[in-house]
KOLGU-4560 file (N, C-alpha, C; in nm, 3 decimals, padded with zeros to 5 digits):
<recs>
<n_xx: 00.854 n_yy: -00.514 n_zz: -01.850 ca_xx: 00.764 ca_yy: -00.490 ca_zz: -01.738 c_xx: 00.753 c_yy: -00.619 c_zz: -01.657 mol: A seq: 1 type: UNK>
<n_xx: 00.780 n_yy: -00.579 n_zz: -01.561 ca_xx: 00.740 ca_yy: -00.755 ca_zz: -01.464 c_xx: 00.629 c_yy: -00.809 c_zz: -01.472 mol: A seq: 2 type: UNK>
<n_xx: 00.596 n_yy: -00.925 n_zz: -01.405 ca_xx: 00.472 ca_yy: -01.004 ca_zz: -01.454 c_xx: 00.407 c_yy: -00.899 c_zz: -01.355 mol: A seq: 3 type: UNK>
<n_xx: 00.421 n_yy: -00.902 n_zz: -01.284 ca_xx: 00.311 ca_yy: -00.845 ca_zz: -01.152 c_xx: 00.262 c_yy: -00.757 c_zz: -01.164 mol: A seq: 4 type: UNK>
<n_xx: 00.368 n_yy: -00.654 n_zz: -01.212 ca_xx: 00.290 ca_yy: -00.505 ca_zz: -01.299 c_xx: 00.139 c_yy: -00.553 c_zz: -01.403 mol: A seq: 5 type: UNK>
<n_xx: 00.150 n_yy: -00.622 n_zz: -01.486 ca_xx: 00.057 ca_yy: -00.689 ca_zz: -01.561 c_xx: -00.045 c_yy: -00.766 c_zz: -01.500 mol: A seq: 6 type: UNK>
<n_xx: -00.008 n_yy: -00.816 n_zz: -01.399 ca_xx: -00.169 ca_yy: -00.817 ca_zz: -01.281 c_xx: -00.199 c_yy: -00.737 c_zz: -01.188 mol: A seq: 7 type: UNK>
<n_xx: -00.099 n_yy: -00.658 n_zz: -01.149 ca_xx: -00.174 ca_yy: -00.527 ca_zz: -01.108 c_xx: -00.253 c_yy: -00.427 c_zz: -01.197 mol: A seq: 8 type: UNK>
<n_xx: -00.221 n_yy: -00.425 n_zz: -01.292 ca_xx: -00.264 ca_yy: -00.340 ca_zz: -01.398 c_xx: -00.407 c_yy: -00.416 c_zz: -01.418 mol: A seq: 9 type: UNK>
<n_xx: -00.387 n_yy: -00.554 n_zz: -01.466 ca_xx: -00.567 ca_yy: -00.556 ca_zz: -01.435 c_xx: -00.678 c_yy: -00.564 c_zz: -01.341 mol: A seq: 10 type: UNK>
<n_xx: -00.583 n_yy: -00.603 n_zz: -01.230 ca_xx: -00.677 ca_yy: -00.579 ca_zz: -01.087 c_xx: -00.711 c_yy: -00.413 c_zz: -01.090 mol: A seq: 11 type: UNK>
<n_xx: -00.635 n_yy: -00.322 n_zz: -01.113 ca_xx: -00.653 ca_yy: -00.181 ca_zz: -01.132 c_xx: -00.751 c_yy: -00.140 c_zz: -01.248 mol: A seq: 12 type: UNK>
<n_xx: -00.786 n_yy: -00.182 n_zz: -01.360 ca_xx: -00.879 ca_yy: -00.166 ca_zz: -01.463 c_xx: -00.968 c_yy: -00.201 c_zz: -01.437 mol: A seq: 13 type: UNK>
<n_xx: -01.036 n_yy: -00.314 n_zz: -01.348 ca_xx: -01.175 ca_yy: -00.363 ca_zz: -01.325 c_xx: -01.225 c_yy: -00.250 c_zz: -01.229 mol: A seq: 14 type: UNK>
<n_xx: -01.185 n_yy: -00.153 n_zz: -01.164 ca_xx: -01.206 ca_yy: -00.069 ca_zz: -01.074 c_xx: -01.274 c_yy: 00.072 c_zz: -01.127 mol: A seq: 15 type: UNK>
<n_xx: -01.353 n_yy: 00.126 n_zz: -01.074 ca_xx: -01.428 ca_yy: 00.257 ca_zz: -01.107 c_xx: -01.353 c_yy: 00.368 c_zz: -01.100 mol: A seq: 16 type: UNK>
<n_xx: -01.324 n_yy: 00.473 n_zz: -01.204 ca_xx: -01.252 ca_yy: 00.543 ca_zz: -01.212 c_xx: -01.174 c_yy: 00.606 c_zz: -01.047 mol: A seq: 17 type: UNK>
<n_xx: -01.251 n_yy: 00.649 n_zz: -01.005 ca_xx: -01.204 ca_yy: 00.742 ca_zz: -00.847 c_xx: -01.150 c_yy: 00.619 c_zz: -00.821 mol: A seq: 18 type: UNK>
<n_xx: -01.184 n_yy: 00.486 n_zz: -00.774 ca_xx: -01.125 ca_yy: 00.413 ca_zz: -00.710 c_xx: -00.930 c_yy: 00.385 c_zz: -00.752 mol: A seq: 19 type: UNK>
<n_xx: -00.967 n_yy: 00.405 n_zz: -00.899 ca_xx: -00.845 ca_yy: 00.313 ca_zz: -00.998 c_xx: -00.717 c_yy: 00.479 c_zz: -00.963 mol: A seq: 20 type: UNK>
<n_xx: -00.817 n_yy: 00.565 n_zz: -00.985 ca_xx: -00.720 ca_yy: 00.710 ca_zz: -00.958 c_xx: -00.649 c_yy: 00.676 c_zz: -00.810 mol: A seq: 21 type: UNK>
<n_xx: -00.670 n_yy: 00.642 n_zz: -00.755 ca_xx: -00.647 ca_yy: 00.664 ca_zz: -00.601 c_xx: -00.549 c_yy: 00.564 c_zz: -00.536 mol: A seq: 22 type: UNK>
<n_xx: -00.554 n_yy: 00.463 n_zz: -00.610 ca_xx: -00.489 ca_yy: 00.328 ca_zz: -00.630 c_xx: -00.384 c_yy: 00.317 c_zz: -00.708 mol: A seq: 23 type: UNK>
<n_xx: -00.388 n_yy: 00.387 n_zz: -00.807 ca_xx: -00.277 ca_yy: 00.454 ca_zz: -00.924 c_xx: -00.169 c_yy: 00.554 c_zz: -00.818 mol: A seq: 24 type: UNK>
<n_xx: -00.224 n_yy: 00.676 n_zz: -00.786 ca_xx: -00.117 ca_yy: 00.747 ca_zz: -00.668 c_xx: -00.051 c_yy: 00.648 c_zz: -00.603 mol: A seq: 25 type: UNK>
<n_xx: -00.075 n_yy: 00.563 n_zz: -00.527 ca_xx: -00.019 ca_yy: 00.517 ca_zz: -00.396 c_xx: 00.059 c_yy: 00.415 c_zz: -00.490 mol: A seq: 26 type: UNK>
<n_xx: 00.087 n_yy: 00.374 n_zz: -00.596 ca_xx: 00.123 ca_yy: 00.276 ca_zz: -00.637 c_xx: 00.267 c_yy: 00.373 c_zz: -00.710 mol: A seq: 27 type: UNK>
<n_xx: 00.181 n_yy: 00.456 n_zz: -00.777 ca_xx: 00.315 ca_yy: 00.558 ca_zz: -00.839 c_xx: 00.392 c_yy: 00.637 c_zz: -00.693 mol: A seq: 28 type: UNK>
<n_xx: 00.361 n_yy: 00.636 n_zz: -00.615 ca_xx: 00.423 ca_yy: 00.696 ca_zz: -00.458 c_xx: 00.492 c_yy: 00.579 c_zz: -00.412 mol: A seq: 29 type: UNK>
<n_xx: 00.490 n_yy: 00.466 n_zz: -00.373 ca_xx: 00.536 ca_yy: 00.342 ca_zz: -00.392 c_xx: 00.655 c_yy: 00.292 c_zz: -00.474 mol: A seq: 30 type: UNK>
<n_xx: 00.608 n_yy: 00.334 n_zz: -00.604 ca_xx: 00.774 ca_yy: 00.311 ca_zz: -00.712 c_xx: 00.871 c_yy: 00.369 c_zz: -00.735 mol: A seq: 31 type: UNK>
<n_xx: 00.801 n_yy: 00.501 n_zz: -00.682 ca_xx: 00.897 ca_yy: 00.644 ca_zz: -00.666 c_xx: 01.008 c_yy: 00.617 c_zz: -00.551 mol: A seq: 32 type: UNK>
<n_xx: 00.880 n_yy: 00.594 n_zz: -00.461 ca_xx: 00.996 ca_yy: 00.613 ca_zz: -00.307 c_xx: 01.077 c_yy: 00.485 c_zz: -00.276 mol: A seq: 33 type: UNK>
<n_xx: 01.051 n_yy: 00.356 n_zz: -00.350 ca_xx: 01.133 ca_yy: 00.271 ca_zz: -00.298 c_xx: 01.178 c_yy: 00.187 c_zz: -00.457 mol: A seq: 34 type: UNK>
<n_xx: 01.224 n_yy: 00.231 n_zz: -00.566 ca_xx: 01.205 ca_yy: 00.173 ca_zz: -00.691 c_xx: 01.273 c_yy: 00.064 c_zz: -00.671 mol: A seq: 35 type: UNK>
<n_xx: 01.307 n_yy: 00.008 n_zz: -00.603 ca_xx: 01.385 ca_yy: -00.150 ca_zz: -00.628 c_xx: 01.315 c_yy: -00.243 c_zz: -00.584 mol: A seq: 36 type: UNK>
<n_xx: 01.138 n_yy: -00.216 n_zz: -00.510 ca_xx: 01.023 ca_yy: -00.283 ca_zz: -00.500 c_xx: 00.985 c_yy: -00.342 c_zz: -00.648 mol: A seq: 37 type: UNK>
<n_xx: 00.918 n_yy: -00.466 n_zz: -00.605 ca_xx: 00.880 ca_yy: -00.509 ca_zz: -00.690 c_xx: 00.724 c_yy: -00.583 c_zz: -00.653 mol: A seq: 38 type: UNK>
<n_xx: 00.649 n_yy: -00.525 n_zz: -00.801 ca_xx: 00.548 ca_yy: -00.532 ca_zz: -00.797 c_xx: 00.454 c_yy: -00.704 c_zz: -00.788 mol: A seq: 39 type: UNK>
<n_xx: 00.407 n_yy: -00.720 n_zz: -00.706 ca_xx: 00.332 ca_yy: -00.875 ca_zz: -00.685 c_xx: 00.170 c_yy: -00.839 c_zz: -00.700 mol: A seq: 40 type: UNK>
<n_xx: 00.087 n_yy: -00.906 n_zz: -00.691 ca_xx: -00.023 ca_yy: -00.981 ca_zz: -00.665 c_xx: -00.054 c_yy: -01.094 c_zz: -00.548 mol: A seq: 41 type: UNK>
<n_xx: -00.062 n_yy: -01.062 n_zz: -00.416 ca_xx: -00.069 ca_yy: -01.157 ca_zz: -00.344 c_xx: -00.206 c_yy: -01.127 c_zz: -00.223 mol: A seq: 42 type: UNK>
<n_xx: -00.257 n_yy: -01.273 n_zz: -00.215 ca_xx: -00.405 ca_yy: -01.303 ca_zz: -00.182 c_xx: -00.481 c_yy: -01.201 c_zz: -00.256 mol: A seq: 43 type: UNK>
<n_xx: -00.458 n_yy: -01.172 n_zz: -00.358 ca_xx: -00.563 ca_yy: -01.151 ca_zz: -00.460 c_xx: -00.563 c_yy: -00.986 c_zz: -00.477 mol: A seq: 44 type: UNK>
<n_xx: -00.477 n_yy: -00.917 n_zz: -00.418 ca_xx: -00.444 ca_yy: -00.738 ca_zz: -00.425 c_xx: -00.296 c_yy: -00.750 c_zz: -00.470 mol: A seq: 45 type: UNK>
<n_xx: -00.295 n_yy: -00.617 n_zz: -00.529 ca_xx: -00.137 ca_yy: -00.563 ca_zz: -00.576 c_xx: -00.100 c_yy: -00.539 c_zz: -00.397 mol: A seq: 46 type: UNK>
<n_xx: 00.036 n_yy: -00.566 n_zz: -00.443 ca_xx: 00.105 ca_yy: -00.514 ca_zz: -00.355 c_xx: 00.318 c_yy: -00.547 c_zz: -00.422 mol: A seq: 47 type: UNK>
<n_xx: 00.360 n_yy: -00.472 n_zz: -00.353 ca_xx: 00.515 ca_yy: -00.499 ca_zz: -00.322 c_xx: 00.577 c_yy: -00.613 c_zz: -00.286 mol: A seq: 48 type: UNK>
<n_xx: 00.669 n_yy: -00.625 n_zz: -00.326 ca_xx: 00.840 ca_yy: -00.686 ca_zz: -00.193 c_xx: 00.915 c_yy: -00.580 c_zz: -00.218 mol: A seq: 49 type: UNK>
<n_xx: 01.019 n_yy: -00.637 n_zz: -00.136 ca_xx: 01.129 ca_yy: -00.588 ca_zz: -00.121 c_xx: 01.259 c_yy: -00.670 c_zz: -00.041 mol: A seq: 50 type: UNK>
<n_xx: 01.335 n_yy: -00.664 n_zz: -00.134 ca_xx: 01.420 ca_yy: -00.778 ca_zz: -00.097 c_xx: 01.362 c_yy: -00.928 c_zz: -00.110 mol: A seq: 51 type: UNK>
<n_xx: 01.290 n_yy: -00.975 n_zz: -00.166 ca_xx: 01.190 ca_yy: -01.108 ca_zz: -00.165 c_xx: 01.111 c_yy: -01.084 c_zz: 00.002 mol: A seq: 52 type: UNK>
<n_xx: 01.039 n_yy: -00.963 n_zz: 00.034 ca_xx: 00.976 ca_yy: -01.001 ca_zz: 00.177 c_xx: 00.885 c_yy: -00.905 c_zz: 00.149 mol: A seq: 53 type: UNK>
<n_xx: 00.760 n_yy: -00.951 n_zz: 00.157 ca_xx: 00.670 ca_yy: -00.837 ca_zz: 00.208 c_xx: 00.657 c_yy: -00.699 c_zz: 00.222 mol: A seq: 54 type: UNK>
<n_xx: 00.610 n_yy: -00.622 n_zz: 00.112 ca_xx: 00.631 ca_yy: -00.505 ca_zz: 00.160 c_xx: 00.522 c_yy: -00.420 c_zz: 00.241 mol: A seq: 55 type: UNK>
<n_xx: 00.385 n_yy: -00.407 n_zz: 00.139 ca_xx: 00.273 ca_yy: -00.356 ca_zz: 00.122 c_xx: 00.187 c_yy: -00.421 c_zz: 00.071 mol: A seq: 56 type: UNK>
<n_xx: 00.076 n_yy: -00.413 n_zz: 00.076 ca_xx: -00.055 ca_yy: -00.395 ca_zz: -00.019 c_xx: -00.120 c_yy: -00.301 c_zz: -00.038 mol: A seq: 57 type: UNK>
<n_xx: -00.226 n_yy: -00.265 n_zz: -00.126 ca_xx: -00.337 ca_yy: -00.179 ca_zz: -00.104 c_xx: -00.430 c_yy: -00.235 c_zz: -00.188 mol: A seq: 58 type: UNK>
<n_xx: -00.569 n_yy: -00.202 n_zz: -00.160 ca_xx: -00.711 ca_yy: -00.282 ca_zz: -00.240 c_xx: -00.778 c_yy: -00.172 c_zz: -00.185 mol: A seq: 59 type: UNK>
<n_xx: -00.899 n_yy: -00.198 n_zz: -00.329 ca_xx: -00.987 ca_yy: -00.102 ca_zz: -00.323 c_xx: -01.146 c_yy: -00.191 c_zz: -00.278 mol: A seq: 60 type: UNK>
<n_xx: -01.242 n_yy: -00.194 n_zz: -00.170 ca_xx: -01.316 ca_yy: -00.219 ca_zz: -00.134 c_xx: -01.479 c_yy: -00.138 c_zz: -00.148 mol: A seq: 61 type: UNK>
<n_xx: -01.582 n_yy: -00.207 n_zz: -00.162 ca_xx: -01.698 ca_yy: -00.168 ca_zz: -00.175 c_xx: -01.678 c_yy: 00.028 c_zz: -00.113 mol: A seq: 62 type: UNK>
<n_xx: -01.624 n_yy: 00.022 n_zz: 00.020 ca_xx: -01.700 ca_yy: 00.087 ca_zz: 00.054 c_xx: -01.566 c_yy: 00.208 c_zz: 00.139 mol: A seq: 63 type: UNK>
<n_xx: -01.445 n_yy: 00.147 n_zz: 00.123 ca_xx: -01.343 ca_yy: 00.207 ca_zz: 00.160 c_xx: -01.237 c_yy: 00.160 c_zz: 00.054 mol: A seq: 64 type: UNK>
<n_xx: -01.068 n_yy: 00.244 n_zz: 00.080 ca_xx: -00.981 ca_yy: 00.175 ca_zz: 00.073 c_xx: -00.867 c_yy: 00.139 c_zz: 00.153 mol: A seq: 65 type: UNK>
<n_xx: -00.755 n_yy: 00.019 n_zz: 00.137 ca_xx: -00.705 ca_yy: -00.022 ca_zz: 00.263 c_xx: -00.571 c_yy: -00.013 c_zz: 00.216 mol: A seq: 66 type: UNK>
<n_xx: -00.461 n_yy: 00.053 n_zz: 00.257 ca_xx: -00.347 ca_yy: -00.048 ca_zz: 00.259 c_xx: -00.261 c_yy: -00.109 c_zz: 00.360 mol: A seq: 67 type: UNK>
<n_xx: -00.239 n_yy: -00.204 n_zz: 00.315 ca_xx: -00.198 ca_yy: -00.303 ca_zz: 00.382 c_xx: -00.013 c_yy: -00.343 c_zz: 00.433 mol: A seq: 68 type: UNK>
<n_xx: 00.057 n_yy: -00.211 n_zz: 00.512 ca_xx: 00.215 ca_yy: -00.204 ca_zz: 00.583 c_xx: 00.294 c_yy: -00.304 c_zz: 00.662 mol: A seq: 69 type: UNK>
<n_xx: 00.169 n_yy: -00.392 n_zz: 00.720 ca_xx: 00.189 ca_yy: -00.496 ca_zz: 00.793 c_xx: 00.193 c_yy: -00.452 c_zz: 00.957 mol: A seq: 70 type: UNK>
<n_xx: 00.191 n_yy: -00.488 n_zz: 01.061 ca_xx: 00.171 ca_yy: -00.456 ca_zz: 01.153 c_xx: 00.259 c_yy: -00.354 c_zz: 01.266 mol: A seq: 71 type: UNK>
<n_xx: 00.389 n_yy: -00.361 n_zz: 01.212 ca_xx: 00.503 ca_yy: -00.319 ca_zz: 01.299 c_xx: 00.478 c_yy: -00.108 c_zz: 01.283 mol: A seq: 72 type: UNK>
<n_xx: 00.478 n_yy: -00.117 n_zz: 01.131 ca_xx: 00.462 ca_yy: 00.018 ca_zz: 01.062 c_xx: 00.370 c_yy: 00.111 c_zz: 01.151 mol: A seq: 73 type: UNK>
<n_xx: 00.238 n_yy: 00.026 n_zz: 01.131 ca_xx: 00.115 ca_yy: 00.084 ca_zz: 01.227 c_xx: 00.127 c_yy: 00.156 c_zz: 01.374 mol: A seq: 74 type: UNK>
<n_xx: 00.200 n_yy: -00.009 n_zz: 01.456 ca_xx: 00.236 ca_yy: 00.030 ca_zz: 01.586 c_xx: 00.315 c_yy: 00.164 c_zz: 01.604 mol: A seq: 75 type: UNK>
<n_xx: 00.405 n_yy: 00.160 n_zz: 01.537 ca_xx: 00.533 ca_yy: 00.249 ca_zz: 01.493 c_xx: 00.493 c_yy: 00.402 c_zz: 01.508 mol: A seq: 76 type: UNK>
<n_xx: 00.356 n_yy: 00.414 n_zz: 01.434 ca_xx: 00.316 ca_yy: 00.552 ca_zz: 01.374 c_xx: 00.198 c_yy: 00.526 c_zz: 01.420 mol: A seq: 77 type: UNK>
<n_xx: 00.127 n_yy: 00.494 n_zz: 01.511 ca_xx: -00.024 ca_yy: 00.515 ca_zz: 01.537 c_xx: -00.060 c_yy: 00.614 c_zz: 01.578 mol: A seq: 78 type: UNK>
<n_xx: -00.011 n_yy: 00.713 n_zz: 01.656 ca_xx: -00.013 ca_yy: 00.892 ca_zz: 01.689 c_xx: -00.013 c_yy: 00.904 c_zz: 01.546 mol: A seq: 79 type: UNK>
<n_xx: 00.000 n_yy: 00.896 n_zz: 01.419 ca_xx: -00.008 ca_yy: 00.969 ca_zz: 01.348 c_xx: -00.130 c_yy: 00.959 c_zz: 01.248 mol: A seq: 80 type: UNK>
<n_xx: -00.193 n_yy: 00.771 n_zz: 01.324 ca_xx: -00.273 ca_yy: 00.759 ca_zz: 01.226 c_xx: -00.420 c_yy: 00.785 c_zz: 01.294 mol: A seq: 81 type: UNK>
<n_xx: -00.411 n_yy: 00.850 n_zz: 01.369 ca_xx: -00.564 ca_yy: 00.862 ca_zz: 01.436 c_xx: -00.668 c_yy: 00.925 c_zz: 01.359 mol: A seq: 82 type: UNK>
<n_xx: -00.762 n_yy: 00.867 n_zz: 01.360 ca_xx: -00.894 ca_yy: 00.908 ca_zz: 01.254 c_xx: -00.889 c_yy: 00.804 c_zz: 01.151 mol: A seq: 83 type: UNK>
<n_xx: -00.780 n_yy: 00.691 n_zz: 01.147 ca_xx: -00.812 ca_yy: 00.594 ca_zz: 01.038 c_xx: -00.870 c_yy: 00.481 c_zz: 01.104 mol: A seq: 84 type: UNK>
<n_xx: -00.957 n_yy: 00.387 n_zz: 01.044 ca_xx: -01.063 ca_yy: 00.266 ca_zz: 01.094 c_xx: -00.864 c_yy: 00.159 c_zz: 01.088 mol: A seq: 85 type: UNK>
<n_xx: -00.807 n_yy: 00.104 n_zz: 01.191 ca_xx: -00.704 ca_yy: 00.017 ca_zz: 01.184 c_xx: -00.731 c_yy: -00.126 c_zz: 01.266 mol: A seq: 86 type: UNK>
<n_xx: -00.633 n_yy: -00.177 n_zz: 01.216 ca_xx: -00.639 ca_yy: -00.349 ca_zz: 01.241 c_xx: -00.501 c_yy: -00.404 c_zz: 01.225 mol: A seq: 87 type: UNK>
<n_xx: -00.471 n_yy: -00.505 n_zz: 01.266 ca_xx: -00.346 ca_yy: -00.537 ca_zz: 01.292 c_xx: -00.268 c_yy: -00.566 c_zz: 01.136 mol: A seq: 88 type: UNK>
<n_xx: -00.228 n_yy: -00.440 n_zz: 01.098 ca_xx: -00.160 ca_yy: -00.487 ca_zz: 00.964 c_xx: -00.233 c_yy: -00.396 c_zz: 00.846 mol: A seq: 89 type: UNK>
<n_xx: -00.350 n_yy: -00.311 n_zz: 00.897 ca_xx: -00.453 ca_yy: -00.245 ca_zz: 00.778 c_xx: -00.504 c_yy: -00.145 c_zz: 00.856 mol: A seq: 90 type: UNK>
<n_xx: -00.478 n_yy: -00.074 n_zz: 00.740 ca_xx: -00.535 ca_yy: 00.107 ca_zz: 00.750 c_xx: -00.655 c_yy: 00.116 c_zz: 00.641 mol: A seq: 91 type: UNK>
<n_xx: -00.712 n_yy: 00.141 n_zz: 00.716 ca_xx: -00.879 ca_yy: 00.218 ca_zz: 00.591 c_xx: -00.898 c_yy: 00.305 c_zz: 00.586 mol: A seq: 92 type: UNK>
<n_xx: -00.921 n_yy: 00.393 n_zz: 00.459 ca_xx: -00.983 ca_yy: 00.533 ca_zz: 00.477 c_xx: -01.074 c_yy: 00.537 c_zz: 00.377 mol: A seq: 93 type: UNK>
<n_xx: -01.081 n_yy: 00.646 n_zz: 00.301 ca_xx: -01.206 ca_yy: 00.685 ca_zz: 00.216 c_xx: -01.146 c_yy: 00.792 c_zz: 00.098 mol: A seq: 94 type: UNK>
<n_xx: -01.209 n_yy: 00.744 n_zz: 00.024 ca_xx: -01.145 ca_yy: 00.842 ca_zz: -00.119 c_xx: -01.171 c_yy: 00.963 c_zz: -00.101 mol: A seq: 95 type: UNK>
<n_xx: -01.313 n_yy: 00.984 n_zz: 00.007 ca_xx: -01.270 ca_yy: 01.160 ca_zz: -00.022 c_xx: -01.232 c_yy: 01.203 c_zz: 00.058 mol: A seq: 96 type: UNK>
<n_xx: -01.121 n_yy: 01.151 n_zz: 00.123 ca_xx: -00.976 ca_yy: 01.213 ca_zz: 00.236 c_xx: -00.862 c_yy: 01.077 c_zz: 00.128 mol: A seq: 97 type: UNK>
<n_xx: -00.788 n_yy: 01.114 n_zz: 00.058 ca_xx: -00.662 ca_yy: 01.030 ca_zz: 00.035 c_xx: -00.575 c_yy: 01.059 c_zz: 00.098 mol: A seq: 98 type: UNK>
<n_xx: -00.524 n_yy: 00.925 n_zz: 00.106 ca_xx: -00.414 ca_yy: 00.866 ca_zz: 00.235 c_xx: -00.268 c_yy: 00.976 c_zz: 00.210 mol: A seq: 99 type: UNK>
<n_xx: -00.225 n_yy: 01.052 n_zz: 00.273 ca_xx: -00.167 ca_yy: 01.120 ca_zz: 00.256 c_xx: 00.002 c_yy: 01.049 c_zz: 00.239 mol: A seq: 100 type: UNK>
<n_xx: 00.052 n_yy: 01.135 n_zz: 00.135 ca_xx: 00.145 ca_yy: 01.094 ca_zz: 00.083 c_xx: 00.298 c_yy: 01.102 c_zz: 00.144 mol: A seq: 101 type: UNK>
<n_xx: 00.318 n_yy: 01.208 n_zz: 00.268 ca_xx: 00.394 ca_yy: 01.184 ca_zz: 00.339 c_xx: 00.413 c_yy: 01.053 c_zz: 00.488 mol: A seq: 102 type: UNK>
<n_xx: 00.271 n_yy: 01.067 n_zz: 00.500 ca_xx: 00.236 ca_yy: 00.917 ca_zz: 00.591 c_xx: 00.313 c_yy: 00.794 c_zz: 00.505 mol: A seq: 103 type: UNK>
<n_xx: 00.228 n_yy: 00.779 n_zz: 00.391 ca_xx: 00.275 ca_yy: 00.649 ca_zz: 00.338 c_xx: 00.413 c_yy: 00.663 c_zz: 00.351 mol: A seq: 104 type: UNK>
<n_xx: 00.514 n_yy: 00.748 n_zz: 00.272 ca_xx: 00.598 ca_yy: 00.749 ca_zz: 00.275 c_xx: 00.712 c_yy: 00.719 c_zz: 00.379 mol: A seq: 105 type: UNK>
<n_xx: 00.590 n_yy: 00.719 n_zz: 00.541 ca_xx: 00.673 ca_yy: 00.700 ca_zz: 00.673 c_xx: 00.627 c_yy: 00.573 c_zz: 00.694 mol: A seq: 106 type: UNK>
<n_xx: 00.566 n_yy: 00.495 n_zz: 00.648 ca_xx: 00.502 ca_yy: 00.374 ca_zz: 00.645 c_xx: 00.579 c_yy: 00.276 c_zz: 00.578 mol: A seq: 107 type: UNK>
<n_xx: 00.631 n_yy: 00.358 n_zz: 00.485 ca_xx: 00.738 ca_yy: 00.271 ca_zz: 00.375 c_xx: 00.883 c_yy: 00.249 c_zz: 00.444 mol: A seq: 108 type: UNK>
<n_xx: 00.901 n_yy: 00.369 n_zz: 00.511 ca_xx: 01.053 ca_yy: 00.390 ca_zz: 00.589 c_xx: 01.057 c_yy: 00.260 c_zz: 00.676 mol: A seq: 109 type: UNK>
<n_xx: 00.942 n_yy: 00.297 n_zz: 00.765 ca_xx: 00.967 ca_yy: 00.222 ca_zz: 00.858 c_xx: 00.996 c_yy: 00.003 c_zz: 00.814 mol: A seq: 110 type: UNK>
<n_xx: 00.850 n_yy: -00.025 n_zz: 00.727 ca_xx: 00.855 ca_yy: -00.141 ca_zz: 00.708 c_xx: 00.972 c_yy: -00.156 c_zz: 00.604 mol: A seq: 111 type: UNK>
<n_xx: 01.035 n_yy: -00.070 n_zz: 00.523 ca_xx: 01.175 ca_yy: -00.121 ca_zz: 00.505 c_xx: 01.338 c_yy: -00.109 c_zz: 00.613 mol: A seq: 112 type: UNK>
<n_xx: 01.276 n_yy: -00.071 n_zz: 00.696 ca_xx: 01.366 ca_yy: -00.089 ca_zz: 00.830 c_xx: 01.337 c_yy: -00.218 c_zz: 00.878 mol: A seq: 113 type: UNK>
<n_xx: 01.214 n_yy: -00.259 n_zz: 00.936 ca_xx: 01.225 ca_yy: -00.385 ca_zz: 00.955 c_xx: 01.228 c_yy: -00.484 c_zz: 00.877 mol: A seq: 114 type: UNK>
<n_xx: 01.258 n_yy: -00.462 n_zz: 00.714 ca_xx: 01.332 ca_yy: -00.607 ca_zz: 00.667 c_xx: 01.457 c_yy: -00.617 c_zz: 00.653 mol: A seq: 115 type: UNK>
<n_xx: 01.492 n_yy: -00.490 n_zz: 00.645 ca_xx: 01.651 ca_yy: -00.456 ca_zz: 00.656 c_xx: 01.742 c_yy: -00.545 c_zz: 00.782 mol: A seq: 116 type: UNK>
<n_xx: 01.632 n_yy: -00.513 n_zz: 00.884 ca_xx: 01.690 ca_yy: -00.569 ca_zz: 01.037 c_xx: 01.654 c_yy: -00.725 c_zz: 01.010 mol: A seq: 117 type: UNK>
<n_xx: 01.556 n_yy: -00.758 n_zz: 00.994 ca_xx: 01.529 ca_yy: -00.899 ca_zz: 00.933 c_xx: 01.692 c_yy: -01.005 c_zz: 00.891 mol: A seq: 118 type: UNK>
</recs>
């Protein structure tokens, strides 16, 4: 198991069940759709690379949750993300609407297009 898996895994255990469930999907949607990601810990949330660059994040917050595609993804797909609270690089929503799993999945396309082009 990589190291990172092993600090994601405990950043994911300190978390309240619904939160850790919800955080668990997007992470197993994540390994599925791009398995040659690899799992990090960076500024203090799980997240991805790919290829050694940046992939994702996601964190679970008081009062929402965010993940984090980086900015290009967003621009890319913002018709699709209307109704989410966004910021340059971060999507928020709320556990009782989860982030739907074909979005991410176009979220993933895209920001592995731009490291590809990178």
């Amino acid at each position: 198991m990589p190291s990172g898996s092993l600090e994601v895994d405990a950043y994911l255990k300190q978390l309240e069940l619904p939160q850790r469930n919800e955080l668990e999907r997007i992470r197993n949607i994540v390994s599925e759709h791009v398995p040659e990601a690899k799992e990090v810990i960076s500024y203090r949330i799980p997240g991805y690379t790919y290829r050694n660059k940046y992939l994702m994040g996601y964190a679970a917050f008081r009062d929402h949750l965010s993940i984090f595609p980086t900015a290009e993804p967003i621009e890319r797909l913002t018709t699709k993300l209307d109704g989410y609270k966004l910021s340059r690089g971060t999507i928020q929503y709320h556990l009782d609407e989860p982030f739907p799993e074909t979005l991410l999945r176009e979220l993933l396309d895209v920001r592995i297009e731009a490291i590809n082009r990178a």
